[in-house]
C-alpha positions as CSV (number, residue, x, y, z in Angstrom):
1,X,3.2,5.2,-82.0
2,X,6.1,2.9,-81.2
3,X,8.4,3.2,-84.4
4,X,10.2,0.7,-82.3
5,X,9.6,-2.7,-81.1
6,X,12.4,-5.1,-79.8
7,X,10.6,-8.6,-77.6
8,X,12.3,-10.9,-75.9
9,X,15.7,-11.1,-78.0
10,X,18.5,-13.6,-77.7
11,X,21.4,-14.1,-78.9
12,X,24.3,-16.4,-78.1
13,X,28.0,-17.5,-79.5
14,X,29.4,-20.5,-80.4
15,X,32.2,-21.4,-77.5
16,X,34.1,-24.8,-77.5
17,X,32.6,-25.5,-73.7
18,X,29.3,-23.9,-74.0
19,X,27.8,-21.2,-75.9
20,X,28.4,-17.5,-75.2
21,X,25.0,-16.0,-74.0
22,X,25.9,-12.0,-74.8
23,X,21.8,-11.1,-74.5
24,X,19.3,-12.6,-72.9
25,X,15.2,-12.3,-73.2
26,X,15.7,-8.4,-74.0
27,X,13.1,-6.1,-75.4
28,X,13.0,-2.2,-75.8
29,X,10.4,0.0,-77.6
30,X,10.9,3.7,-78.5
31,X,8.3,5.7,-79.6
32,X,8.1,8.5,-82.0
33,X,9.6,12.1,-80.8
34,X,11.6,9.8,-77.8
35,X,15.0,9.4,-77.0
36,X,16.2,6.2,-74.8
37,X,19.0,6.2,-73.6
38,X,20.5,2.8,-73.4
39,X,23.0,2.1,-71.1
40,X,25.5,-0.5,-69.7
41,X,29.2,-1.6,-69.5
42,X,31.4,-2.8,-72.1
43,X,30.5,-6.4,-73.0
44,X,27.1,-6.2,-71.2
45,X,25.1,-6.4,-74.4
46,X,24.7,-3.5,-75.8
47,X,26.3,-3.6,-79.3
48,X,25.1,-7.2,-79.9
49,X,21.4,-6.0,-79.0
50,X,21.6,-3.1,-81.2
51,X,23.4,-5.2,-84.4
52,X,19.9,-7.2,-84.1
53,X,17.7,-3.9,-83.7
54,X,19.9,-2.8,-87.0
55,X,19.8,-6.3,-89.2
56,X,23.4,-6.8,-88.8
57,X,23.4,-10.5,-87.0
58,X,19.9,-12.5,-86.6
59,X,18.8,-12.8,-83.2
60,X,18.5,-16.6,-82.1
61,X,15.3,-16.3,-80.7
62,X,12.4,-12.9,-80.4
63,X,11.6,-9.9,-83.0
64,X,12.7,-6.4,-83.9
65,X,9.9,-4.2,-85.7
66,X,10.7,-1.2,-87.2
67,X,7.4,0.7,-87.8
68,X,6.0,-2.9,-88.5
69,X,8.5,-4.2,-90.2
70,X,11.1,-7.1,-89.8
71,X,14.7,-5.8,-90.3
72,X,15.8,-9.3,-90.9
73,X,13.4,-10.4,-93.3
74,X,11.7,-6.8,-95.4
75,X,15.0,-4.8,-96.8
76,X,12.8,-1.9,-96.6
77,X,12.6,-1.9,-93.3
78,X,16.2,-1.2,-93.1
79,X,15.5,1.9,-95.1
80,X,13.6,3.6,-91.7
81,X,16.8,2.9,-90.0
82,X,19.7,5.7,-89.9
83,X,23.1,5.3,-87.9
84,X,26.1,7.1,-86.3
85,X,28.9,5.2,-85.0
86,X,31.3,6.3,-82.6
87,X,35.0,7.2,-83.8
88,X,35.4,7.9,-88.0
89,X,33.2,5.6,-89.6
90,X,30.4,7.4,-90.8
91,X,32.0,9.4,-93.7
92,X,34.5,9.3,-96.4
93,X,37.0,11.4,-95.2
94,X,38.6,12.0,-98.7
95,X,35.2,13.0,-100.3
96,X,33.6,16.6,-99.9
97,X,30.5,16.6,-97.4
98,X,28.3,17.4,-100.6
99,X,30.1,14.4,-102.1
100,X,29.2,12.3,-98.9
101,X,26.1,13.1,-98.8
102,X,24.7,12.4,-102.6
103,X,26.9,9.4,-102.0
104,X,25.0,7.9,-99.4
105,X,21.9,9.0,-100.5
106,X,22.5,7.1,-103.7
107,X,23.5,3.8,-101.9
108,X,20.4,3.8,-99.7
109,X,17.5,4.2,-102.4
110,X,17.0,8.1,-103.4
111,X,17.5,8.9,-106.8
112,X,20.7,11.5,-107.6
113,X,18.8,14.8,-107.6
114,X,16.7,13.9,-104.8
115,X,20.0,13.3,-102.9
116,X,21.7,15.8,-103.8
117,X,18.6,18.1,-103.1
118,X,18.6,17.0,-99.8
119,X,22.0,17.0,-99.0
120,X,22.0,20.8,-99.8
121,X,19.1,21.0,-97.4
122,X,20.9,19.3,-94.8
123,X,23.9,21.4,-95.8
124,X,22.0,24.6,-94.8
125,X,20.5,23.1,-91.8
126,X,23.9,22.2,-90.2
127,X,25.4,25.0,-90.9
128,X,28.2,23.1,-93.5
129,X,27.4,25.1,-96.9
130,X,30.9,27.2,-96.7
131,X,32.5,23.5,-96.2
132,X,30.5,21.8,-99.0
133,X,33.3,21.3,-101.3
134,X,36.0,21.0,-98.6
135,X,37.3,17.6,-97.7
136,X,36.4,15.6,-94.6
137,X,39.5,15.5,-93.4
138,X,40.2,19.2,-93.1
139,X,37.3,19.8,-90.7
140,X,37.0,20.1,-87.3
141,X,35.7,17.2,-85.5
142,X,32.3,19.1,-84.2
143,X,31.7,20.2,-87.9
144,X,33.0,16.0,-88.7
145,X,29.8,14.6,-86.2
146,X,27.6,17.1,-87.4
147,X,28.1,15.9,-91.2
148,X,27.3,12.0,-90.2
149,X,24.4,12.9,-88.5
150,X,23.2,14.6,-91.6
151,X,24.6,11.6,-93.4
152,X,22.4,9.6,-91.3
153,X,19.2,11.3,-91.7
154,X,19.8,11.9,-95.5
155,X,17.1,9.0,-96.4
156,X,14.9,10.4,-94.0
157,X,14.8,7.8,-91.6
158,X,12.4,7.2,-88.5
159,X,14.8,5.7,-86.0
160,X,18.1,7.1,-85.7
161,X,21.1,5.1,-83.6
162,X,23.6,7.5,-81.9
163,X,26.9,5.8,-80.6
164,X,28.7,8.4,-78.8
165,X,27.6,11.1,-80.3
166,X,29.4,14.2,-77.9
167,X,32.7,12.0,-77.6
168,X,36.0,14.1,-78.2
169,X,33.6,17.2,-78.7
170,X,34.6,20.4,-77.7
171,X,32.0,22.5,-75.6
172,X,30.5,24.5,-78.5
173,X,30.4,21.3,-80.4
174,X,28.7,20.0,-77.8
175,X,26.2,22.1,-77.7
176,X,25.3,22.0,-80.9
177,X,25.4,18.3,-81.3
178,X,22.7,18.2,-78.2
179,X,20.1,20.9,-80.1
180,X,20.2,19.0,-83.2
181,X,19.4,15.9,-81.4
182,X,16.9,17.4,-79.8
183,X,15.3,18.7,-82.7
184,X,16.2,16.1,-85.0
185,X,13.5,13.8,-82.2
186,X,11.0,16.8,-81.9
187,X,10.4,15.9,-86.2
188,X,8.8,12.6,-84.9
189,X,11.8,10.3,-85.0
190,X,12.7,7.7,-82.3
191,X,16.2,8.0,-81.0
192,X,18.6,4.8,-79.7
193,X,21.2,6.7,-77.8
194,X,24.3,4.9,-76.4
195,X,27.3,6.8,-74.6
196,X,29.4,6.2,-71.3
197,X,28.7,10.2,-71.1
198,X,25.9,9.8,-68.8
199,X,25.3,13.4,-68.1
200,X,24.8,13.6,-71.8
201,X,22.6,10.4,-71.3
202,X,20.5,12.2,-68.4
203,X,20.0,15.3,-70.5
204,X,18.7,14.6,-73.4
205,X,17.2,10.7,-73.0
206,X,13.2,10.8,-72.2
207,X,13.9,6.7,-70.9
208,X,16.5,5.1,-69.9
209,X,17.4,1.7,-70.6
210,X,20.6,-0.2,-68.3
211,X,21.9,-3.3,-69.5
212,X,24.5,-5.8,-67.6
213,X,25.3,-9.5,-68.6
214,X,22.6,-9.2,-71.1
215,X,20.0,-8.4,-68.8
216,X,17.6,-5.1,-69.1
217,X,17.9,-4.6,-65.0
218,X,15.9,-1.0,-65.4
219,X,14.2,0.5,-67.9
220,X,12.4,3.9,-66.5
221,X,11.7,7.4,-67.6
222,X,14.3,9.3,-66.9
223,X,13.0,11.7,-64.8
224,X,11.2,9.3,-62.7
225,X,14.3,6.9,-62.3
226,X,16.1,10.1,-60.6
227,X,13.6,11.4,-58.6
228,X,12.8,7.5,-56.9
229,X,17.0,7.8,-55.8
230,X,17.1,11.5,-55.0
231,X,16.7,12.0,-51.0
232,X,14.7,13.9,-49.2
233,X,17.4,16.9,-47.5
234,X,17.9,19.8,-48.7
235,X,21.2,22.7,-48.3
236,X,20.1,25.9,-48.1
237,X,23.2,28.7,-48.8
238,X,22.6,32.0,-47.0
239,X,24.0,35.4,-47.9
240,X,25.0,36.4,-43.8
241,X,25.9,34.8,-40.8
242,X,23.0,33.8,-38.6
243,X,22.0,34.4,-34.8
244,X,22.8,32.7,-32.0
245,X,18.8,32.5,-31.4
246,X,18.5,31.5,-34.9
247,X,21.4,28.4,-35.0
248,X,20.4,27.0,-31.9
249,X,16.1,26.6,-32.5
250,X,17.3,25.2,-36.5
251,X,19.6,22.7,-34.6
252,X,16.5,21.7,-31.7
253,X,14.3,21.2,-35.3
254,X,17.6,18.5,-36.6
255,X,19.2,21.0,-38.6
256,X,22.9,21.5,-39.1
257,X,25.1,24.5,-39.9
258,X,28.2,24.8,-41.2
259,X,29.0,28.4,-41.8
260,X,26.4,29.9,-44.0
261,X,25.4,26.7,-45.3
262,X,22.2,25.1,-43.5
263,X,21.4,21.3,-44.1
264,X,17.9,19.8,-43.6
265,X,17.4,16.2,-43.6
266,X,13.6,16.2,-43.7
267,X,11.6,17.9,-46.5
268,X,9.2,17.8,-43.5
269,X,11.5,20.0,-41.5
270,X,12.0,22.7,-44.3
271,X,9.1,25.2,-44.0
272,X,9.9,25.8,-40.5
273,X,13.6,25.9,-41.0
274,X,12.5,28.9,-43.5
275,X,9.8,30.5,-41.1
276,X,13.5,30.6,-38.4
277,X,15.9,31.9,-41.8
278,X,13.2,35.4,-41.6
279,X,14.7,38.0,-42.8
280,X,18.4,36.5,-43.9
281,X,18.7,36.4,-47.9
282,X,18.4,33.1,-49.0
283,X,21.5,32.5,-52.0
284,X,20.6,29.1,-53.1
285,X,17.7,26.4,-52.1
286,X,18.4,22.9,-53.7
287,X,17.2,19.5,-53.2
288,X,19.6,16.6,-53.0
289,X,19.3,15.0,-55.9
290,X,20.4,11.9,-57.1
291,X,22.6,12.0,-61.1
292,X,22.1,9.5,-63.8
293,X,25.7,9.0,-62.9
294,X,25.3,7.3,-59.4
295,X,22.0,5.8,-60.4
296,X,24.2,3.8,-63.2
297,X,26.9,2.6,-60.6
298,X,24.6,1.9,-58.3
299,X,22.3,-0.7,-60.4
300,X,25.5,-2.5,-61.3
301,X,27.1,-3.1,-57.9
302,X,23.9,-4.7,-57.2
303,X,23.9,-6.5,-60.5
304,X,27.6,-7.7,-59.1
305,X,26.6,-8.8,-55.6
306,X,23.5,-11.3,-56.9
């Protein structure tokens, strides 16, 4: 089930020349338990397609459904919608996270001690209870993200839009930012992810989504989309020196060596490279494979040269 549907939106400004055409003819769907990652440079589209997605400006031409419902015209579908910004925007920092989260929970429909039963839920969840009563702004910024994204999911929403949520994290925060995300999509919720941290972006999307000039120029699973630019060599480290019998019939196949490092351009080529390797310990076997990273660059300098 799609608990996202975007078609064919458009959206331009008001310029004294001409109008501003920030997207054009865009659409995105996310199902449930998927995250899509959705990608692009700054001013290629992205925010303005997502304030459409969210209700916040009206799209001047196509739809957004949210589980069926039009953000712009049904208030309740804004209700399935739940949101993390990037930066400080999310919470009041001079309010306790119990405070923030019976707050918010008021303001988008649940009665008081339904919010504040479910903000002691999510309190237990994130690991926040000893912090309850203390104030935003005395908490670290990992234990910060982790209380908007329980702020976020305190109405129990079925799409969830995450602006940068790993940015100024430490490791551990990381981490733990990454596992709730991943869970948080497992429950059956569609995730909108956005972030210029595109190994972030590689590990947890299931799509990805690259916008430029307000264009969708891919939209792939992730895995696939990697796999279709990783080559077809492979480096192979040993543990010892090899022979001179050895180096000479991996170089007749069109290997290389350099030290204890042996490259094969052909997957083709591998098996018998390995049959000549017999008995030298192999240390590491690995595929070169194309990151989310070069992919992205990649897509826009072709985007730039059309």
């Amino acid at each position: 089930m799609n608990i996202l549907e975007a078609h064919h939106l458009r959206k331009a400004y008001p310029d004294r020349k001409k109008p501003t055409v920030a997207v054009q003819d865009v659409s995105l769907s996310i199902a449930s338990r998927e995250v899509l990652a959705f990608l692009g440079p700054n001013g290629a589209g992205k925010t303005t397609t997502i304030k459409m997605i969210a209700g916040l400006i009206l799209p001047d031409a196509g739809q957004v459904r949210i589980v069926g419902r039009d953000p712009h015209r049904d208030p309740w579908a804004l209700r399935s919608i739940g949101a993390v910004l990037e930066g400080n925007r999310n919470v009041y920092w001079r309010l306790t996270p119990q405070e923030n989260l019976e707050y918010f929970g008021v303001l988008r429909g649940l009665s008081r001690k339904v919010a504040r039963q479910r903000g002691k839920e999510l309190l237990e969840r994130f690991d926040l209870v000893e912090k309850r009563r203390a104030l935003v702004q005395t908490l670290s910024r990992g234990m910060q993200q982790k209380l908007a994204i329980a702020v976020a999911l305190i109405h129990d929403p079925q799409l969830l839009l995450l602006d940068e949520p790993t940015l100024g994290l430490d490791v551990e925060a990381t981490q733990a930012v990454k596992q709730l995300v991943r869970e948080i999509a497992q429950e059956g919720r569609a995730i909108l992810l956005t972030t210029h941290q595109l190994d972030i972006a590689e590990e947890l999307s299931d799509r990805v989504a690259i916008i430029n000039r307000g264009e969708i120029v891919v939209e792939e699973p992730t895995a696939e989309l990697i796999r279709q630019f990783s080559g077809t060599a492979y480096t192979i480290e040993l543990a010892e020196n090899l022979t001179p019998t050895q180096i000479s019939k991996i170089e007749a196949l069109g290997g290389t060596m350099d030290d204890r490092f042996v490259y094969v351009r052909d997957s083709q080529l591998l098996y018998p490279v390995l049959d000549i390797l017999k008995p030298a310990a192999i240390v590491r076997l690995e595929r070169d494979e194309a990151n989310l990273t070069e992919i992205f660059l990649k897509f826009l300098r072709q985007s730039k040269a059309a």
